[in-house]
C-alpha positions as CSV (number, residue, x, y, z in Angstrom):
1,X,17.1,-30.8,-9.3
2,X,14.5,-29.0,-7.6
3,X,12.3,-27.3,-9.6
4,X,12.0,-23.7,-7.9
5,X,14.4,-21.7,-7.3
6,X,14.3,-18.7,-4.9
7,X,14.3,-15.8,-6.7
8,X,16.9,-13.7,-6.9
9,X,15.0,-10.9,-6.7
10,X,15.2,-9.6,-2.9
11,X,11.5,-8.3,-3.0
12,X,10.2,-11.8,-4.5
13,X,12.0,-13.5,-1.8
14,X,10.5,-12.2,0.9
15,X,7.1,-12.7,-0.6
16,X,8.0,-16.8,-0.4
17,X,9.7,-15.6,2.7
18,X,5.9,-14.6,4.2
19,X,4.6,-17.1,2.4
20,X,6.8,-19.8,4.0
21,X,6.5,-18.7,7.6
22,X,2.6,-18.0,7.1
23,X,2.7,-22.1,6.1
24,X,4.7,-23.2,8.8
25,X,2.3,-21.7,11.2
26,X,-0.4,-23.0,9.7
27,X,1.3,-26.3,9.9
28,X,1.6,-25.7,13.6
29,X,5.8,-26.1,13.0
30,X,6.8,-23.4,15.4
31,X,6.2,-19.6,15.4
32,X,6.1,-17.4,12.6
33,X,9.2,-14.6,12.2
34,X,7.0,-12.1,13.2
35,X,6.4,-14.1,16.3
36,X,9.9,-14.0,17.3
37,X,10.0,-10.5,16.6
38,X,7.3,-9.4,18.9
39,X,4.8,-6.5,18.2
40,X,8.1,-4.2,17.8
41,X,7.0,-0.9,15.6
42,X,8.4,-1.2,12.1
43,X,12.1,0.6,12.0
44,X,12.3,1.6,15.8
45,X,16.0,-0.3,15.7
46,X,15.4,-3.1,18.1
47,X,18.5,-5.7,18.5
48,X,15.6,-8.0,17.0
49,X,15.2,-6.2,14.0
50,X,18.8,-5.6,13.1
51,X,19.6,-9.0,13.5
52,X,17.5,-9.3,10.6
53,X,20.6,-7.5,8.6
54,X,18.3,-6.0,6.0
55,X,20.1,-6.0,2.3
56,X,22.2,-2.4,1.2
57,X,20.2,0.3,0.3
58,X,19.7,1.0,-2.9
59,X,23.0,1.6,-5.7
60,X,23.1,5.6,-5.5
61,X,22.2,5.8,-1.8
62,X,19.9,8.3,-0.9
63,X,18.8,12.1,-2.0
64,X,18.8,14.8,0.7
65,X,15.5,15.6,1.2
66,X,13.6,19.4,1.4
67,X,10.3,18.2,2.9
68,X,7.1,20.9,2.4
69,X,5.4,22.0,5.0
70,X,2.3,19.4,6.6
71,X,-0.8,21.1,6.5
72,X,-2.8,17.7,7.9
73,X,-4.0,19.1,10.8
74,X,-5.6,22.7,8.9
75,X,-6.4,20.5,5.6
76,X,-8.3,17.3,6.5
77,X,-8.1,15.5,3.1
78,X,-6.3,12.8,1.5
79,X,-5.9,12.1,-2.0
80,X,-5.1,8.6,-3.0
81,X,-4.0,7.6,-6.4
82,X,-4.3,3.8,-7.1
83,X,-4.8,0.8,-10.1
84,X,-8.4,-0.2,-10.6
85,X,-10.3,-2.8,-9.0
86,X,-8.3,-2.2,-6.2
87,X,-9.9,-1.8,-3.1
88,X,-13.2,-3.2,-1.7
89,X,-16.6,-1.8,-2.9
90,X,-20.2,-1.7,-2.1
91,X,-23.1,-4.3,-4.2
92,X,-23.6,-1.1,-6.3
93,X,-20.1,-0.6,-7.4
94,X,-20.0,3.3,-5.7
95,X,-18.5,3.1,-2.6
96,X,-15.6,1.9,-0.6
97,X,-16.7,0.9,2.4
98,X,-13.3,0.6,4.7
99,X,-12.7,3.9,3.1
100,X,-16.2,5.3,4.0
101,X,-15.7,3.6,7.8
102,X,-12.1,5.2,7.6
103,X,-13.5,9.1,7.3
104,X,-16.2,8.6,9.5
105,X,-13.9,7.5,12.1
106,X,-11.4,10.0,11.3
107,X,-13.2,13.4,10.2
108,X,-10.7,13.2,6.9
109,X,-12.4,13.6,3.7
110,X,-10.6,11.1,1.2
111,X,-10.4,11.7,-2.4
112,X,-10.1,7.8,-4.1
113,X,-8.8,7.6,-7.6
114,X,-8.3,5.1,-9.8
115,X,-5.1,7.0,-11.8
116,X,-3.0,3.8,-13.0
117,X,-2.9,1.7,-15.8
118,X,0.7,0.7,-15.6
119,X,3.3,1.6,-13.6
120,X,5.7,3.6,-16.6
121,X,2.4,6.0,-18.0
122,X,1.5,6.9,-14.3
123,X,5.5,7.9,-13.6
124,X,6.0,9.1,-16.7
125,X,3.3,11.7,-16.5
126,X,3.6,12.6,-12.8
127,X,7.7,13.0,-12.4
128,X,8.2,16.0,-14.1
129,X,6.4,17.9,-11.9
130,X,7.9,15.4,-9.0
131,X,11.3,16.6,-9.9
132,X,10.2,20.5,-10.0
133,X,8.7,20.0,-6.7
134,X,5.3,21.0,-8.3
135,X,2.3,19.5,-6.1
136,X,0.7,16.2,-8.2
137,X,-2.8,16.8,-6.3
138,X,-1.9,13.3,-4.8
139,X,-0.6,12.4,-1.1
140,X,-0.2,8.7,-1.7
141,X,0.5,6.5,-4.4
142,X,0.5,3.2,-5.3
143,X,3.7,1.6,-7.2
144,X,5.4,-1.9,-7.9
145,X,8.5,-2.5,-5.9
146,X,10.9,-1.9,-9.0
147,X,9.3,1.3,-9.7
148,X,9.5,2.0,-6.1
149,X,12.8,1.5,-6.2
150,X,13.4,4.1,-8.6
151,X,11.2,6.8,-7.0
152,X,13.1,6.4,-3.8
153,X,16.5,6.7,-5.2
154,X,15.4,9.8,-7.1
155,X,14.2,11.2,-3.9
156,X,10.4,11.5,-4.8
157,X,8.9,10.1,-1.8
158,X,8.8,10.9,1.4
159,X,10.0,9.7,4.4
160,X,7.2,7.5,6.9
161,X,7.3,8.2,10.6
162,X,6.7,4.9,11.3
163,X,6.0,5.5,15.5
164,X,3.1,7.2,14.4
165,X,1.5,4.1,12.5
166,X,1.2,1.8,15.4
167,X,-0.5,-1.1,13.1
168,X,2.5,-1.0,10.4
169,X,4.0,-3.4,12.8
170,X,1.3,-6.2,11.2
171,X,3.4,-5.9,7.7
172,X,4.4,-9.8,7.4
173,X,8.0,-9.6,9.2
174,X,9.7,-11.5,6.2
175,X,8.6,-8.0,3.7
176,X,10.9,-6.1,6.0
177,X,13.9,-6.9,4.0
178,X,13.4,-5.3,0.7
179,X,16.9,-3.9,-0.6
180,X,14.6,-1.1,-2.1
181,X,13.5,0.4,1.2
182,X,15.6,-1.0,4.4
183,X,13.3,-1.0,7.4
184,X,10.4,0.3,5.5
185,X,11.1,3.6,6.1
186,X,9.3,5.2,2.4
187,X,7.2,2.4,1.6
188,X,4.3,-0.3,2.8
189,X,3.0,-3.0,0.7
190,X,-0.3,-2.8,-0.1
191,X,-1.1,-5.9,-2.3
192,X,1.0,-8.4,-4.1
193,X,-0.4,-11.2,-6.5
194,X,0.2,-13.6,-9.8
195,X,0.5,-12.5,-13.1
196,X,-0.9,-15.9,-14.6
197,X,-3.2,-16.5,-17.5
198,X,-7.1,-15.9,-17.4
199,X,-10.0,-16.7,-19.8
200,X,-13.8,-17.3,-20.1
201,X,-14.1,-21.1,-20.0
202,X,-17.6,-20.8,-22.1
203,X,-16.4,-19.0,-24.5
204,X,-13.0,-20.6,-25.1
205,X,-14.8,-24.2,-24.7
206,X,-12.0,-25.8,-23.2
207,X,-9.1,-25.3,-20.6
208,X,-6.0,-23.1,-21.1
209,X,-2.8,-24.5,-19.2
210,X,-0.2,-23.4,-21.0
211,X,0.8,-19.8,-23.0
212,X,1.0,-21.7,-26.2
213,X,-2.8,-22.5,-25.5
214,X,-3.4,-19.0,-26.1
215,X,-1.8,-18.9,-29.4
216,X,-4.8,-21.2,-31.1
217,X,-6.7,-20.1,-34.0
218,X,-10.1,-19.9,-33.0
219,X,-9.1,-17.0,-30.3
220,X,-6.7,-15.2,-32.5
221,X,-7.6,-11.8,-31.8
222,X,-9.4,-11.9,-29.2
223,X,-6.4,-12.3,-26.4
224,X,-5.1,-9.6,-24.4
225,X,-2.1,-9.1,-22.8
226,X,-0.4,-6.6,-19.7
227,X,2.0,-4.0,-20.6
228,X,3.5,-4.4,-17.4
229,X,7.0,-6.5,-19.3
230,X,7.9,-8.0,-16.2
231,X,4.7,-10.4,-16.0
232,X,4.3,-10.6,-19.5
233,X,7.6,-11.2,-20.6
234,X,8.6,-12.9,-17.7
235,X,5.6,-16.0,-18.2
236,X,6.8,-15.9,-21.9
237,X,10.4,-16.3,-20.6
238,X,9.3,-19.3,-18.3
239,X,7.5,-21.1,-21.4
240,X,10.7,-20.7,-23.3
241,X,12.6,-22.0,-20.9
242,X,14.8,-19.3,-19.0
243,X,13.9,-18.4,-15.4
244,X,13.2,-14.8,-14.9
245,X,14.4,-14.6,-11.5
246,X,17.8,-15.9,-12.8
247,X,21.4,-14.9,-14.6
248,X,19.3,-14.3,-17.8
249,X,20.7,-11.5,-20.5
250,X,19.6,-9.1,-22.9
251,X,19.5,-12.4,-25.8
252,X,16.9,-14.0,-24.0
253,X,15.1,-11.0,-23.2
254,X,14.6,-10.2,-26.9
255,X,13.8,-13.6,-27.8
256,X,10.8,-12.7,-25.0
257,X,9.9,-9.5,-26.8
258,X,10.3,-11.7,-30.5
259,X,7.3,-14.0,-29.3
260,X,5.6,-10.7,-28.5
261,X,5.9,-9.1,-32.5
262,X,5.3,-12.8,-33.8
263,X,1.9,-13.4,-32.0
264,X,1.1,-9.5,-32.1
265,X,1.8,-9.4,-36.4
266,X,-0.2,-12.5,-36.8
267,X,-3.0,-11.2,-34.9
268,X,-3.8,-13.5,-31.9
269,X,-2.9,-10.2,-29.4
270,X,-5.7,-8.2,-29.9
271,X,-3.9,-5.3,-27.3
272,X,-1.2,-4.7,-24.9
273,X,-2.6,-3.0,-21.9
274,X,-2.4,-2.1,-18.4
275,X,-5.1,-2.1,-15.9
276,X,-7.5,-1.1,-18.4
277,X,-7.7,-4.9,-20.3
278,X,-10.3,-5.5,-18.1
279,X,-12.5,-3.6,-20.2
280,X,-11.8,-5.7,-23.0
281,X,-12.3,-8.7,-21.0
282,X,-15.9,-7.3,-20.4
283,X,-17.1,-6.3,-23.6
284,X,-16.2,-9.7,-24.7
285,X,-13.7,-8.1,-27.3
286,X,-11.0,-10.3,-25.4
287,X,-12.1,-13.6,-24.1
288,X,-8.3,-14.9,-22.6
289,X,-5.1,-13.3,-22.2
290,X,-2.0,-12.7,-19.6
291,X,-3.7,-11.1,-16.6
292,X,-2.9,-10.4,-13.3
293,X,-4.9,-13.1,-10.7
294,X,-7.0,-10.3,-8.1
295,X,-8.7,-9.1,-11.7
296,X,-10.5,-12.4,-12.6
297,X,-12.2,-12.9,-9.0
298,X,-13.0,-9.3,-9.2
299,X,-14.5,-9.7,-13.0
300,X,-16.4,-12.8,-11.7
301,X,-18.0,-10.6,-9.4
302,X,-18.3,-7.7,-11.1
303,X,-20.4,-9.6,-14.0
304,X,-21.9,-12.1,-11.9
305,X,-20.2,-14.8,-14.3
306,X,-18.5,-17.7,-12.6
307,X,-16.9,-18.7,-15.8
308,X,-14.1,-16.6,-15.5
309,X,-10.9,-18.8,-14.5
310,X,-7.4,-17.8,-13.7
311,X,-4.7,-20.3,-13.9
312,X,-1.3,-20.5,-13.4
313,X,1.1,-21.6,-16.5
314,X,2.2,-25.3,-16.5
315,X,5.7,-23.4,-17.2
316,X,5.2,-21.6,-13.6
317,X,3.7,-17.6,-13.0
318,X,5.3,-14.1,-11.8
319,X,4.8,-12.7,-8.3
320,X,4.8,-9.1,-7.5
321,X,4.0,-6.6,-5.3
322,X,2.6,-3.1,-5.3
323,X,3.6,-0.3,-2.4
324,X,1.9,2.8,-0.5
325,X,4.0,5.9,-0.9
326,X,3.6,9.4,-0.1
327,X,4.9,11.8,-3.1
328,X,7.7,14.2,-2.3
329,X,5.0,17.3,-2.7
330,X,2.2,16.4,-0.7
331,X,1.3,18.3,2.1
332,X,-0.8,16.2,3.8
333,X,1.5,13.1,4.6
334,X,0.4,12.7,8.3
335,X,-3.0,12.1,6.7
336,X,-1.7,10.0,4.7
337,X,0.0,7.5,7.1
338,X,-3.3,7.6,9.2
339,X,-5.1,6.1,6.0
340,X,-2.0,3.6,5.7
341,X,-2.4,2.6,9.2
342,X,-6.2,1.8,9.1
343,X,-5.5,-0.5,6.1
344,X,-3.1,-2.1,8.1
345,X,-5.6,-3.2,11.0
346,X,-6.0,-6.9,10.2
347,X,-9.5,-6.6,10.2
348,X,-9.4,-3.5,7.8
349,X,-6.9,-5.9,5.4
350,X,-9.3,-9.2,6.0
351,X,-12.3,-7.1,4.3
352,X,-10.3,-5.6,1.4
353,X,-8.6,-8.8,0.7
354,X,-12.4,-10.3,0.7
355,X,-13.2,-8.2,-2.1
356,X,-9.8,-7.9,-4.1
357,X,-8.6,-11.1,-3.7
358,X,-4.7,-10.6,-3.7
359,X,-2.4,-11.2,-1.8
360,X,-2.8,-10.1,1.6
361,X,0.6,-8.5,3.4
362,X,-1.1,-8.0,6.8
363,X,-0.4,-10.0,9.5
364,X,-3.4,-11.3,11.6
365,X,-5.7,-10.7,8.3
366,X,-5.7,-14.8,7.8
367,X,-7.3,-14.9,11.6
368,X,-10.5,-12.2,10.7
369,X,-10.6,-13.6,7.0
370,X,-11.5,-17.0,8.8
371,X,-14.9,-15.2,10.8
372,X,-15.7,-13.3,7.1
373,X,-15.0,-16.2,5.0
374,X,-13.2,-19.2,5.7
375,X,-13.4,-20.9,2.3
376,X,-11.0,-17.6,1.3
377,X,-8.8,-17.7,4.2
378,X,-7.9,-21.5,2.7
379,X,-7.4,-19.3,-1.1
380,X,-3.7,-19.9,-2.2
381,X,-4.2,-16.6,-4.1
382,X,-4.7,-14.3,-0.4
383,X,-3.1,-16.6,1.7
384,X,-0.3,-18.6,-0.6
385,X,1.6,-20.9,1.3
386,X,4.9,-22.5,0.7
387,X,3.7,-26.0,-1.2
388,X,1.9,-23.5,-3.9
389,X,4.5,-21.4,-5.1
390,X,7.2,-24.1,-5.4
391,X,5.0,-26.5,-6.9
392,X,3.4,-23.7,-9.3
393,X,6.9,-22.6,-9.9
394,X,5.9,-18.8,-9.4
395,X,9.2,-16.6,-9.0
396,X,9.7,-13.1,-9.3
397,X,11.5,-11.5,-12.6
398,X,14.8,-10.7,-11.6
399,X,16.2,-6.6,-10.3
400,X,17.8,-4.7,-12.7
401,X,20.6,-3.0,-13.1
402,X,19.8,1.1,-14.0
403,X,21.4,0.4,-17.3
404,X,19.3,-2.6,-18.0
405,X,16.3,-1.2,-16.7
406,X,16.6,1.4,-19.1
407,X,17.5,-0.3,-22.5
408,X,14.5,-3.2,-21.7
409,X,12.3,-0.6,-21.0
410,X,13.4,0.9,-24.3
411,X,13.5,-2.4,-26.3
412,X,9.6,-2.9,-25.0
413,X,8.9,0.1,-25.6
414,X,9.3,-0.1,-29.5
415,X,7.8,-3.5,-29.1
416,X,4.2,-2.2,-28.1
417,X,4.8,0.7,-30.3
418,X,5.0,3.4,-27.7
């Protein structure tokens, strides 16, 4: 039997769906999809497009909308909320220098804020005042497709107007298809990546390949791992044996969670954390742990310290990916989508993918990567292709249902103590 399987996940698959096509042209085996679709703008309705036969929107349909007013063109400002180490920045770790190029160009004054730690904290703090239509101080932000999924069912986004973002037709054709947003009309991927295990090979003295590699006395406490359940539970779910991305049910998700309490009441997990386990990973009070892969190559540079490594699991690694969307109450979306569209100039995403070292969703980026770089336009973790990801075994962690979205969350929740 073949080892991978696609992922049931509709936003997983098309990842392996870009990362397929990006490989076969690589391979020189014919054009990419996006090839056959032309430079068509994203959602204009082309016969080419809906012959793509997107999936069904999302269970609940959609919320009538009462957009506010767009101040963009009296108020030229953008305020951007995103996770940290997340976008490219200058030798002395103060600037953002596509951003900086971006308001020079554009005469929009761009406030940059690294707001989220994990997807649940940043939602949970910001949708009340979503829900009462109360401005957040934010015109874009910056969530994982499952989360997105839920903002755009509740209504708390806003609509794109995709003809006026001439360079959202560079998204990789195969992301199109995401049952959470058909024809891309509330969201555009920013990044996607692995969720995978990373240590300091000094200071471990030897390699990690597997999770039970963590679980060794000499680095009890001192591993830290992601609050994020999907990529934590779903590598512990891999090196138990059940595939994520599969027909797996509440049993198996609590015998996740019970490998969780055993390894956090015997002390090897030091913390469960979001984005903000890098710091541990700095001080040196963590020294391996579950960690998303962009991080590590960002921590190598960061601390000038090549010893930081990033593997995936010999049981196989998560994929996911994160999403630009503009919040119900801002009034500055048109701003907004011009910020969107710079990032999605290839040469824009080539420089930002440089630096963060994800997964890259622009189309073209691989060609500019090549005159910046081209030892990191070969990097399976910007540019995966096909052979990786099945023979790494990386799927995504299954959708859930609303119900079972909300009684994991729940059973996590009293896992981490929160």
């Amino acid at each position: 039997m073949d080892p991978f399987r696609q992922p049931a996940d509709p936003e997983i698959a098309a990842l392996v769906r870009a990362a397929r096509a990006s490989d076969r042209s690589r391979r020189g085996l014919g054009p990419s999809r996006r090839d056959a679709l032309g430079l068509a703008a994203l959602g204009l309705g082309s016969a080419a497009l809906a012959a793509c036969a997107p999936p069904e929107p999302p269970v609940g349909g959609t919320v009538a909308l009462d957009l506010p007013e767009d101040r963009s063109e009296s108020e030229p400002v953008v305020r951007w909320a995103n996770w940290t180490a997340y976008l490219d920045m200058d030798d002395a770790g103060k600037t953002y220098p596509t951003l900086t190029a971006f308001e020079k160009e554009s005469g929009l004054e761009v406030t940059y804020t690294e707001d989220i730690d994990d997807n649940d904290t940043y939602f949970n703090k910001i949708a009340p005042q979503l829900r009462a239509k109360q401005d957040i101080n934010r015109d874009i932000f910056t969530f994982t497709d499952w989360m997105a999924n839920r903002i755009i069912r509740e209504g708390l986004c806003q609509p794109l107007e995709l003809i006026q973002m001439p360079n959202a037709g560079n998204l990789l054709a195969p992301l199109r298809d995401v049952s959470f947003d058909p024809g891309r009309n509330h969201s555009l991927t920013w990044q996607s990546g692995f969720a995978g295990i990373g240590y300091h090979k000094k200071k471990v003295g030897r390699e990690l390949k597997s999770l039970e590699d963590l679980w060794a006395p000499d680095l009890k406490g001192r591993i830290s791992v992601l609050s994020e359940f999907r990529d934590t539970l779903g590598l512990i779910m891999q090196a138990q044996g059940v595939d994520p991305s599969g027909d797996f049910g509440q049993a198996e998700f609590e015998a996740a969670i019970g490998e969780v309490d055993k390894r956090l009441t015997e002390g090897y997990i030091r913390r469960i954390k979001g984005n903000s386990y890098l710091n541990d990973l700095k001080s040196g009070n963590a020294v391996a742990g579950i960690v998303w892969s962009g991080d590590l190559f960002i921590l190598r540079a960061e601390t000038e310290d090549e010893d930081w490594e990033f593997v995936i699991p010999d049981s196989g690694g998560m994929l996911w990916s994160d999403n630009l969307m503009v919040p119900i109450t801002s009034h500055h979306r048109r701003n907004a989508q011009r910020v969107m569209d710079h990032y999605y100039d290839p040469k824009v995403a080539a420089e930002v993918a440089a630096w963060v070292n994800y997964i890259c969703p622009v189309e073209g980026a691989r060609a500019e990567m090549e005159k910046i770089d081209p030892e990191l336009a070969e990097s399976p973790f910007i540019f995966p292709g096909e052979d990786y990801i099945e023979d790494n075994n990386i799927v995504g962690f299954r959708a859930l249902s609303s119900q079972e979205d909300a009684d994991y969350s729940a059973l996590w929740a009293e896992a981490v103590g929160n």
